[in-house]
VOPAGU-2260 file (C-alpha; in pm, 1 decimal, decimal comma):
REM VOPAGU-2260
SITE   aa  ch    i         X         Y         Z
SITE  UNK   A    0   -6069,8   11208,2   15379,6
SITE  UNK   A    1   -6207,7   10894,3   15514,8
SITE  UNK   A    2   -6010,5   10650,9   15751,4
SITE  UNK   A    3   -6040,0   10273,0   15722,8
SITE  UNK   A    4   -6071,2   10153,5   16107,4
SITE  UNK   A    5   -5811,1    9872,8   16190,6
SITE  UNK   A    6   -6084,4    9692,0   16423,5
SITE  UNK   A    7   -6462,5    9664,4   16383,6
SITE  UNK   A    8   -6694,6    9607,3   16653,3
SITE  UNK   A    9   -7033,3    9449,5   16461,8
SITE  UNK   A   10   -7332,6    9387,6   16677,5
SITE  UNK   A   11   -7120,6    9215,6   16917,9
SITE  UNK   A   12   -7323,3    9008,6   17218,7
SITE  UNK   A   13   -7282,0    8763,7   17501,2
SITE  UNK   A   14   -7553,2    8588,2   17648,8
SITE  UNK   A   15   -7493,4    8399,1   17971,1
SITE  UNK   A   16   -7796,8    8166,2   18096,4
SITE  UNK   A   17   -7992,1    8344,1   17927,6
SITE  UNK   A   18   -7882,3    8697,5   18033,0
SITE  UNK   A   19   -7763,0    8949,1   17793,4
SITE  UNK   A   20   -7446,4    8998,6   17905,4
SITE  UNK   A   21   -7279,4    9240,5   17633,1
SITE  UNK   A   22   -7594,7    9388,9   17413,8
SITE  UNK   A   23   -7483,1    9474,0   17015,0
SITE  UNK   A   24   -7178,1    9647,5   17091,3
SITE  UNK   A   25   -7052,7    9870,0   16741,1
SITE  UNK   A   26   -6734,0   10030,7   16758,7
SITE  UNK   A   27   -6502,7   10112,2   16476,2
SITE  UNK   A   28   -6064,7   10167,1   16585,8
SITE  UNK   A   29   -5820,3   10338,9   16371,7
SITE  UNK   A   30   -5440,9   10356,6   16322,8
SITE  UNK   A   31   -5284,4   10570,7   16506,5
SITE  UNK   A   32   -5526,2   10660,1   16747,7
SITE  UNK   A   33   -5518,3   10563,7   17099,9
SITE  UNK   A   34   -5888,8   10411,2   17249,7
SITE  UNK   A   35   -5974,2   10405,5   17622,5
SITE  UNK   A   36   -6247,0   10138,3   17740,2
SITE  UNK   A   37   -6428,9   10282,7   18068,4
SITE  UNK   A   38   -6733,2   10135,1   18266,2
SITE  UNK   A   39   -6768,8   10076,3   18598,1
SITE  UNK   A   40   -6688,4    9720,5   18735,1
SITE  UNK   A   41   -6944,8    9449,8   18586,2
SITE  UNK   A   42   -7053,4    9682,8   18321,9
SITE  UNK   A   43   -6866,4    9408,1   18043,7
SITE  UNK   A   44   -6518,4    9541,3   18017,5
SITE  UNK   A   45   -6294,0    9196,5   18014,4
SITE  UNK   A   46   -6595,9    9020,0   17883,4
SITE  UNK   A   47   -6599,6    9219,7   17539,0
SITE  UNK   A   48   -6191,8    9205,5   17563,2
SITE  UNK   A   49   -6204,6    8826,8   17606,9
SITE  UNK   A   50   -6440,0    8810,8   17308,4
SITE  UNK   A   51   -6217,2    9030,7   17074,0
SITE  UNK   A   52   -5954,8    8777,1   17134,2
SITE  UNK   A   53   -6077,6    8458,5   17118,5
SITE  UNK   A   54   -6044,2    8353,4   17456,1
SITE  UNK   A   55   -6469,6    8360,0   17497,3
SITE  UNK   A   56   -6727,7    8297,6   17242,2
SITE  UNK   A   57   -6984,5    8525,4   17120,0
SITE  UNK   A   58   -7298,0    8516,8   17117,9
SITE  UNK   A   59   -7379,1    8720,0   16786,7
SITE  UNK   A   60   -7189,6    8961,0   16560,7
SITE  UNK   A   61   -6833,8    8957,7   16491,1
SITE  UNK   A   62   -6511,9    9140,5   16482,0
SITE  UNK   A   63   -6277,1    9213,2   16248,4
SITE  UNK   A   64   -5976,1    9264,9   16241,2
SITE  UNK   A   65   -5726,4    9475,8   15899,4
SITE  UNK   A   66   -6069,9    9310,0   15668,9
SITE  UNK   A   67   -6024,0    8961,0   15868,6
SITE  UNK   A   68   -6310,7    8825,4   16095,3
SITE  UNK   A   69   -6245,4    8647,3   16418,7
SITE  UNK   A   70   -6560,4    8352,2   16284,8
SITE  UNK   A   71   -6367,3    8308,9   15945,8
SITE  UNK   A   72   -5998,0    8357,1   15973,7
SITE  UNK   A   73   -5946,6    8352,9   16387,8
SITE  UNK   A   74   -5534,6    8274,3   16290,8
SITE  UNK   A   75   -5489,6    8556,3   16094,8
SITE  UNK   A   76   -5717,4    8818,3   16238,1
SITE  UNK   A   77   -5481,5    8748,8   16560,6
SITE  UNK   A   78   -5158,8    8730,6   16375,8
SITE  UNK   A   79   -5227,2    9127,7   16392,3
SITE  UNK   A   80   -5280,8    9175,7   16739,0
SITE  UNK   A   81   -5042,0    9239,3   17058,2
SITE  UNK   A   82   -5177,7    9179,3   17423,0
SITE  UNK   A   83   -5051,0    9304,0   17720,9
SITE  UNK   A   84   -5288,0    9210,3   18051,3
SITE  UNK   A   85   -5189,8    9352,3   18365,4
SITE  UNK   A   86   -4875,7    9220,4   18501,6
SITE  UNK   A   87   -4698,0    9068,5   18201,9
SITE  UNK   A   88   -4537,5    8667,0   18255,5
SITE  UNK   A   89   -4229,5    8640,3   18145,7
SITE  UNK   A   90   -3979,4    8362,9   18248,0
SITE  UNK   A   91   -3756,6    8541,3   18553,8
SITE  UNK   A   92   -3461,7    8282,9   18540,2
SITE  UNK   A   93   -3391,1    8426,6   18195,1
SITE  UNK   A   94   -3258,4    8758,8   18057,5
SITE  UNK   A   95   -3508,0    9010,3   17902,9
SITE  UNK   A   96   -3347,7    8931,0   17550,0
SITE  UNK   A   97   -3368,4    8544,1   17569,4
SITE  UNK   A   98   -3757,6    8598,2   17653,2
SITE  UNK   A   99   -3802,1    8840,7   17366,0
SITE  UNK   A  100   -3620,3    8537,3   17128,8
SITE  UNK   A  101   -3873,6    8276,0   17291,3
SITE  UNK   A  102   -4159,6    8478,4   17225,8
SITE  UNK   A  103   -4034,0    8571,3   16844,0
SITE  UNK   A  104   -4022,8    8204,2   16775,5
SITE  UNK   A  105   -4399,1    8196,3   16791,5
SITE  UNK   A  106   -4414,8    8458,2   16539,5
SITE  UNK   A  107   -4336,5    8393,9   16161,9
SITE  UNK   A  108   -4071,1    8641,0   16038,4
SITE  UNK   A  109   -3946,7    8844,4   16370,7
SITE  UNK   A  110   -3558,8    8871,7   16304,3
SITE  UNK   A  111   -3298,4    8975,6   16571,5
SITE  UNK   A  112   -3311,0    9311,4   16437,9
SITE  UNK   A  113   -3631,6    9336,1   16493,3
SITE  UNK   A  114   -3606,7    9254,3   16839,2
SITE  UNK   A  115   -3337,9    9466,6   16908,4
SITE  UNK   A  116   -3545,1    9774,8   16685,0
SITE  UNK   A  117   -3825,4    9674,2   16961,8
SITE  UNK   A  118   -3555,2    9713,7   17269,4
SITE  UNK   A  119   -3450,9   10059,4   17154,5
SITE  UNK   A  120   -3859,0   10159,2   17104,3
SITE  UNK   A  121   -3893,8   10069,3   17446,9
SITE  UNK   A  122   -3573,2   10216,8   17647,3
SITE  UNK   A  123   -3450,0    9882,0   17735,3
SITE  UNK   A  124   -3097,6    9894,2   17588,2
SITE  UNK   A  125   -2864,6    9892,9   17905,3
SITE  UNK   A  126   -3086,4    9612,9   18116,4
SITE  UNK   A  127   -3241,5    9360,9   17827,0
SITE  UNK   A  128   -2939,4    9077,2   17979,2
SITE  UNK   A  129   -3019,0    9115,1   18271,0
SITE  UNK   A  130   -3252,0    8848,4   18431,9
SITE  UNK   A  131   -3623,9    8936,1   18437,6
SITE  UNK   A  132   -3627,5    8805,1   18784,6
SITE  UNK   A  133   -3409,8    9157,0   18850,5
SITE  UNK   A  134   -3625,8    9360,3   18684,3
SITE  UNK   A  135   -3883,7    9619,3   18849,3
SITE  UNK   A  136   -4243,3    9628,4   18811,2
SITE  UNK   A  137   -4180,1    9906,1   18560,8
SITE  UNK   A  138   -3939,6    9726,7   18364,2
SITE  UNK   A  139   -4125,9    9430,9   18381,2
SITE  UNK   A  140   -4429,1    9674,4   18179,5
SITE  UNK   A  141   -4170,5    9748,3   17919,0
SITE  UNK   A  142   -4063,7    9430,7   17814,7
SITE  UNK   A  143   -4400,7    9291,9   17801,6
SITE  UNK   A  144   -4482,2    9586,4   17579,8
SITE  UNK   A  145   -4145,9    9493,7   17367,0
SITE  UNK   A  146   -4262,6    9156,1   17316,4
SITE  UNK   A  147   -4625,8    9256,7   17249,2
SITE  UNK   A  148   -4444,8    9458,2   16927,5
SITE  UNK   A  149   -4242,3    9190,8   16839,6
SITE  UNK   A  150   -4421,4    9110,6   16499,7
SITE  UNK   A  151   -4552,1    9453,8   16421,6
SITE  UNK   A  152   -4911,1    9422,5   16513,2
SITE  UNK   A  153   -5146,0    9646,0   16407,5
SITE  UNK   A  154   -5379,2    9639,8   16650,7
SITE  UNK   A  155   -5255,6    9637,9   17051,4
SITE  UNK   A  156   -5465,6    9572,5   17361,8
SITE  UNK   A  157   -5380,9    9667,6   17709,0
SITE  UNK   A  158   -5599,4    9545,7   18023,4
SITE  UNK   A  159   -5514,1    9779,7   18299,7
SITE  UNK   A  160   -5129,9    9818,8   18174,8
SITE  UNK   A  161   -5040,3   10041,0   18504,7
SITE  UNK   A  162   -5141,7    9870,1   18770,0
SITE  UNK   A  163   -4885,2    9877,8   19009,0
SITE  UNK   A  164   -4671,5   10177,9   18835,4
SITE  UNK   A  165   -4567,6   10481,4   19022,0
SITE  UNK   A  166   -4617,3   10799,4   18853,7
SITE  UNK   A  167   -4296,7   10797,9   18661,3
SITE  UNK   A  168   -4377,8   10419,6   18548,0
SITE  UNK   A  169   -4685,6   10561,1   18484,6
SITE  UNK   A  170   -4624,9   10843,3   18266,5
SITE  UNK   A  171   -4325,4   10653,3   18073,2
SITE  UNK   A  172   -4520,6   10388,7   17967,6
SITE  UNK   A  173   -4780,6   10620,2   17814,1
SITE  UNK   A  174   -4501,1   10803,8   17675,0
SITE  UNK   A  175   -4448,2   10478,2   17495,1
SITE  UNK   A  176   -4763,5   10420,8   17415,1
SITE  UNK   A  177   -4801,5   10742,8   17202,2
SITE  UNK   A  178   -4486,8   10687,6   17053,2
SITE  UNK   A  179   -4584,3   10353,9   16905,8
SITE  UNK   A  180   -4948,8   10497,0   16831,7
SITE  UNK   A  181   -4783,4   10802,7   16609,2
SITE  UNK   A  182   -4465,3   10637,1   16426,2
SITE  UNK   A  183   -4602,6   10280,1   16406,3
SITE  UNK   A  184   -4939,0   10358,2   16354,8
SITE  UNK   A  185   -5072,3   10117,9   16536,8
SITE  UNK   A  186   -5468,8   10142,8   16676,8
SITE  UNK   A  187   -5427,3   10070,6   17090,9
SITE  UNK   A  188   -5735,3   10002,2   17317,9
SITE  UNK   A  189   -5649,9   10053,0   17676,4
SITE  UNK   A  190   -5914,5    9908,1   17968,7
SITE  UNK   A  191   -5846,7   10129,2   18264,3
SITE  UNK   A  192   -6015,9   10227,7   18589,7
SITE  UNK   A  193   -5753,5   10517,7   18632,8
SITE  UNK   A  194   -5979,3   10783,2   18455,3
SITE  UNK   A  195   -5673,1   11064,4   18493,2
SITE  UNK   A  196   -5434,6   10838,1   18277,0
SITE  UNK   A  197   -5725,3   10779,5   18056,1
SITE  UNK   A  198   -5742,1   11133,6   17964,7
SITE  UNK   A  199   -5363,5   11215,2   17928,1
SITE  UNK   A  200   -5299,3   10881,0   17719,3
SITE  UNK   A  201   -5620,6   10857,1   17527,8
SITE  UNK   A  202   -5750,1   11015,0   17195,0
SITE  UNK   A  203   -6058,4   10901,9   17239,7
SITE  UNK   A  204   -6303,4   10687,1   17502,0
SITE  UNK   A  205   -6571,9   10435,9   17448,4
SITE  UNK   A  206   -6784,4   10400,8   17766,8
SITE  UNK   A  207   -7024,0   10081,8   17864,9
SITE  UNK   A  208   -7250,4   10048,4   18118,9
SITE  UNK   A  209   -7475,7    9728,6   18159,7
SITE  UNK   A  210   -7304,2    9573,1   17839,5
SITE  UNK   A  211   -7448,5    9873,5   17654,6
SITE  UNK   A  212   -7221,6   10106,1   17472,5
SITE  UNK   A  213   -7355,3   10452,6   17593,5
SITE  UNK   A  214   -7090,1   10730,5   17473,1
SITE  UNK   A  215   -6812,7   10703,1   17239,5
SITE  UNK   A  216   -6675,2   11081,4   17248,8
SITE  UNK   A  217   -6271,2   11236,6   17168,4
SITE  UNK   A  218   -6118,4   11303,2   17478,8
SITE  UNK   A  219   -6027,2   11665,9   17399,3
SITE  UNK   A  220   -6373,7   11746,0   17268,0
SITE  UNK   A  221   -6560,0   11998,6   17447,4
SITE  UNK   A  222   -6904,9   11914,4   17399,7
SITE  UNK   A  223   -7065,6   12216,9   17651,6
SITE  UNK   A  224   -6915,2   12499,9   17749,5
SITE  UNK   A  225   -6866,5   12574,9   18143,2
SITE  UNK   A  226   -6740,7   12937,5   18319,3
SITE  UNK   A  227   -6696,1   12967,0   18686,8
SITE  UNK   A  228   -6802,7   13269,0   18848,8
SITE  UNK   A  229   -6759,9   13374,6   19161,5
SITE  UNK   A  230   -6952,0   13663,5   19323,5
SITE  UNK   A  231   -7139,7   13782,0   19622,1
SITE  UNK   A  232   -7399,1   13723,8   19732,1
SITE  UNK   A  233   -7317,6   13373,3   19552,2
SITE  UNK   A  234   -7708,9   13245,8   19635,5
SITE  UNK   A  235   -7829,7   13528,5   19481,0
SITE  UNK   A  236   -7607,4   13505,9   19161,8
SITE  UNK   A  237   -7710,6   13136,6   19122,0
SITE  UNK   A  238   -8071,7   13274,7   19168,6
SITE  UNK   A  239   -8044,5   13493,1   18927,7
SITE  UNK   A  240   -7854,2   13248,8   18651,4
SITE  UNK   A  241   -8127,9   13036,8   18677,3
SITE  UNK   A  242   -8332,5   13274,1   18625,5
SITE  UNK   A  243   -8199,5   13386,4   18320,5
SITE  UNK   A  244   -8214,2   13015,7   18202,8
SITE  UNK   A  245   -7891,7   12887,0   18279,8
SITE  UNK   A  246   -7785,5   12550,6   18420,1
SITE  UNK   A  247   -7596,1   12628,0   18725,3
SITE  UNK   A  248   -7400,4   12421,9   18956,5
SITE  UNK   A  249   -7266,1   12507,7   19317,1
SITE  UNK   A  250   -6880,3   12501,7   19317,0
SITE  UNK   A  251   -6719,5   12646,9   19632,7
SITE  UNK   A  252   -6770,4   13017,6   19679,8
SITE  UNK   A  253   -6935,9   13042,4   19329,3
SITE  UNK   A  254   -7129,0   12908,5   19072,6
SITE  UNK   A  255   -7050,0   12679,5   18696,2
SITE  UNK   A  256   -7290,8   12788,8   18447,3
SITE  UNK   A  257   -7347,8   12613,5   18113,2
SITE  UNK   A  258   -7303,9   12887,1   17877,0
SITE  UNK   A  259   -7119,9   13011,3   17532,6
SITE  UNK   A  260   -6804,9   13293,5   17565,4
SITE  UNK   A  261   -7044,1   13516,5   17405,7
SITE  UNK   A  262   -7267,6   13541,7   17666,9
SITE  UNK   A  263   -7013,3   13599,9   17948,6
SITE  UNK   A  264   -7021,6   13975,6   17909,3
SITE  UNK   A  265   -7484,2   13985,4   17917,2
SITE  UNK   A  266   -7419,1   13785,4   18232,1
SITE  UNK   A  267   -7184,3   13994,0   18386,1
SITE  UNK   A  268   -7381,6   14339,8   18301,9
SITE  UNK   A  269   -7663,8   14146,2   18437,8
SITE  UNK   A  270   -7491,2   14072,6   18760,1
SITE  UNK   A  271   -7327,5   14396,5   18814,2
SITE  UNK   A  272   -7682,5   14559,1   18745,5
SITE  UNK   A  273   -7838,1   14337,9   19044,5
SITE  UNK   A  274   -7560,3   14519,2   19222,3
SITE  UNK   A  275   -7388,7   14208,6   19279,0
SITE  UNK   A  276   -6964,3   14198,1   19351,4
SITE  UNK   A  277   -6818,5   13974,5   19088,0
SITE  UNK   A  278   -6447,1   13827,7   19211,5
SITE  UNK   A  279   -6422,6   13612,8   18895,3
SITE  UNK   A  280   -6482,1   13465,1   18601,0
SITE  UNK   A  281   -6329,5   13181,9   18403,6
SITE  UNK   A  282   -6340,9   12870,1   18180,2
SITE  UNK   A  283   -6383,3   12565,4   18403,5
SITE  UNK   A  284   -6312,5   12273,1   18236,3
SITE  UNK   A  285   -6500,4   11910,9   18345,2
SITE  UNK   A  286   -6274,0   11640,4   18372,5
SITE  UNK   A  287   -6328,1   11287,8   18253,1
SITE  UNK   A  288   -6397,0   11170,5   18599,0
SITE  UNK   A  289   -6688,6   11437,9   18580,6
SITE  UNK   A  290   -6837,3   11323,9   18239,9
SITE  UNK   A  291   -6758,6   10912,7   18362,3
SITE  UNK   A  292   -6973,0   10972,0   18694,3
SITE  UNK   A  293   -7267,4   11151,9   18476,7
SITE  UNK   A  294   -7258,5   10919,5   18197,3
SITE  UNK   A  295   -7250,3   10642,6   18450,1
SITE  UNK   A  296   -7477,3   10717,6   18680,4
SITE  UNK   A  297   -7239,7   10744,2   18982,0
SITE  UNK   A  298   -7016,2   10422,7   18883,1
SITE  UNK   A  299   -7215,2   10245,6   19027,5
SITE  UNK   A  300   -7188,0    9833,6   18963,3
SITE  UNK   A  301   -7349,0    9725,9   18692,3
SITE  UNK   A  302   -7662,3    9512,3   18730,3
SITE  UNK   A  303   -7542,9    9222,1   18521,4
SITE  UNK   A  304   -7267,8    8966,7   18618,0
SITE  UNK   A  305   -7005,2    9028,1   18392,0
SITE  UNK   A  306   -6681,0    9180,5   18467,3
């Protein structure tokens, strides 16, 4: 069965004095599912963020947002959307629960129960009357994520949302995160340079470089398959792999071949044949910081200017 996307990417594009700085970027984001945005620095990250919120004008296509467009109904496109960049502002003289009520008054229809439904979602029950200016950096994260969910969005955006956290900050706010994404069903798009949250939070990853979108791929997906083997002599077992037609790459005391499980037992008669002494043989699984740095180039900045 199909999904309907909550978001739409169409053709979207930023031209800056006459440079292209974000180049007909398509990307469709559904409920429930959790989206990481990756690109090295200038390759149009917060550009394409500020654009899907209004806060910079496009240069051609659109977005919409649950079948409304930012161009035709910019109010209540938005009305569905939660924003959390960085460090969240909140006003320190005041408790955590008088800055939640401030914030619902700029949202039609968020009742006290809501806000307190929105406390419990995010752990905050024993410290929401306590003054902000007490809070930690961590605590700080989950109140701007409580008031982000104050009027049910369906869509949420987070610009580098653990910047600062230690791991346990870290891996309770993505805790959070998936929590929201599975009972609330909302669609979340996270901008991140911290490629080894990426993969534990994420569902999926869209990756630009140069304003281009070059790979949209599910985080879990294993698109090749990879075995380490180690044996000796290891040159000539990387001699012969290669020989046999298989990618090979140096790792250590052995060798990562590109190659399906049911060819592991042809390469290792073919090794033991050679007369070869094989130590081991396993899956070895690239990480996303492996597939980022390919798909990238390196990481390298971005020719353009945009962030």
């Amino acid at each position: 069965m199909e999904r309907t996307p909550i978001v739409e990417l169409k053709n979207l594009s930023k031209t800056i004095h006459g440079k292209k700085i974000i180049d007909d970027v398509s990307l469709l984001l559904y409920p429930g599912q959790i989206t990481g945005f990756l690109g090295p620095n200038g390759a149009g990250k917060t550009t394409t963020i500020r654009m899907m919120v209004g806060l910079m004008k496009k240069s051609g296509g659109d977005v919409v947002i649950d079948g409304q467009t930012l161009s035709a109904d910019f109010e209540e496109a938005m009305s569905k959307v939660g924003v959390i960049v960085e460090n969240p502002e909140m006003y320190k003289f005041m408790t955590g629960y008088k800055n939640l009520l401030h914030f619902a008054r700029m949202h039609k229809g968020v009742t006290k129960e809501r806000i307190d439904e929105v406390v419990r979602q995010v752990g905050m029950q024993n410290r929401i009357h306590e003054k902000v200016g007490t809070y930690s950096l961590g605590m700080r994260q989950r109140l701007g994520l409580a008031q982000a969910l104050l009027h049910r969005p369906k869509f949420l955006i987070l610009d580098e949302p653990t910047n600062g956290l230690d791991p346990a900050g870290i891996r309770e706010f993505r805790q959070y995160l998936r929590m929201i994404a599975e009972t609330e069903g909302v669609s979340v798009f996270v901008s991140s340079h911290m490629l080894s949250e990426i993969e534990l939070m994420c569902d999926r990853i869209a990756v630009i470089q140069n304003g281009k979108l070059v790979d949209i791929r599910d985080v879990r997906e294993t698109r090749e398959s990879h075995y380490y083997i180690e044996a000796a002599p290891a040159e000539k077992a990387a001699v012969l792999l290669r020989t046999a037609g298989f990618e090979t790459e140096p790792l250590e005391s052995g060798v990562v071949i590109q190659a399906e499980k049911a060819q592991i037992p042809a390469v290792v008669q073919e090794l033991s044949a050679e007369g070869l002494d094989i130590f081991a043989i396993q899956p070895h699984r690239r990480t996303l910081e492996d597939e980022f740095l390919e798909l990238t180039g390196g990481g390298q900045l971005a020719e353009t200017a945009a962030k």
